[in-house]
Phi, psi and omega in degrees: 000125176286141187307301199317298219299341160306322198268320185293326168294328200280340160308311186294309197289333133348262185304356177282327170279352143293277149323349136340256167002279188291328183288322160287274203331334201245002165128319185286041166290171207281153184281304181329004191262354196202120181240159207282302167010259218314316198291344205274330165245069139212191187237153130259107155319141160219156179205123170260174235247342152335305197119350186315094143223187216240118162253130179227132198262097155273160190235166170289335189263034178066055181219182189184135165242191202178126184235151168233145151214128208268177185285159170093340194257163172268348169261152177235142165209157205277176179211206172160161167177212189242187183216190176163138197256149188212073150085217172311334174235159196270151158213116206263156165189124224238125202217338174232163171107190163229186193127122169309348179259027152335086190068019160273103186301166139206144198252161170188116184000144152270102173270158144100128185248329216223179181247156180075019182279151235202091168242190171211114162254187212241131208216168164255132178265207189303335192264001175071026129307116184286152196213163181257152195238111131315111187267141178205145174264118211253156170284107163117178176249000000 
């Protein structure tokens, strides 16, 4: 291999691990980054900066159950729906509870591979504000 065609691989190889890189940091991995597996025997967790939070259940057959409690309050109330993968996202569609996003799908990267894996996504709360939501896969159900 000639010193150019080296320095030109070694450019490639560079700038390919940049992009890596800026496509994780920002939400956008690669679908292989991330799998359904770990959630059907665990919880996903959520949490908002209210205190509001969110348990979530998958299931393998493309189901989901679901509790919210918001902060401050002494009632939690459950949801459920299906779930369903569309390339790199995950999407939801909330089919029993109440709550506005009552018979709204929503997609959002599919993240988090492992249990203690950690992301944020971006959710609407009561006041139809967007709030940043932390996700986390917590171990056991």
């Amino acid at each position: 291999m000639t010193k150019q065609s080296l320095s030109h691989t070694s450019r490639a190889l560079a700038l390919a691990a940049t992009l890596t890189l800026t496509l994780t940091l920002t939400g956008i991995a690669p679908a292989f980054a991330a799998n359904m597996d770990v959630r059907f025997a665990n919880t996903v967790e959520g949490l908002r900066a209210d205190e509001t939070k969110i348990k979530l259940l998958f299931n393998a057959d493309k189901t989901f159950t679901g509790t919210a409690k918001p902060h401050g309050g002494f009632l939690s109330f459950d949801f459920s729906g299906t779930w369903r993968l569309d390339g790199n996202k995950l999407c939801v569609l909330q089919t029993e509870g109440r709550g506005k996003n009552l018979n709204i799908e929503k997609c959002d990267p599919l993240q988090g591979d492992k249990i203690g894996d950690t992301w944020k996504v971006m959710v609407s709360d009561q006041d139809d504000k967007q709030v940043e939501q932390t996700m986390t896969i917590i171990e056991g159900r």
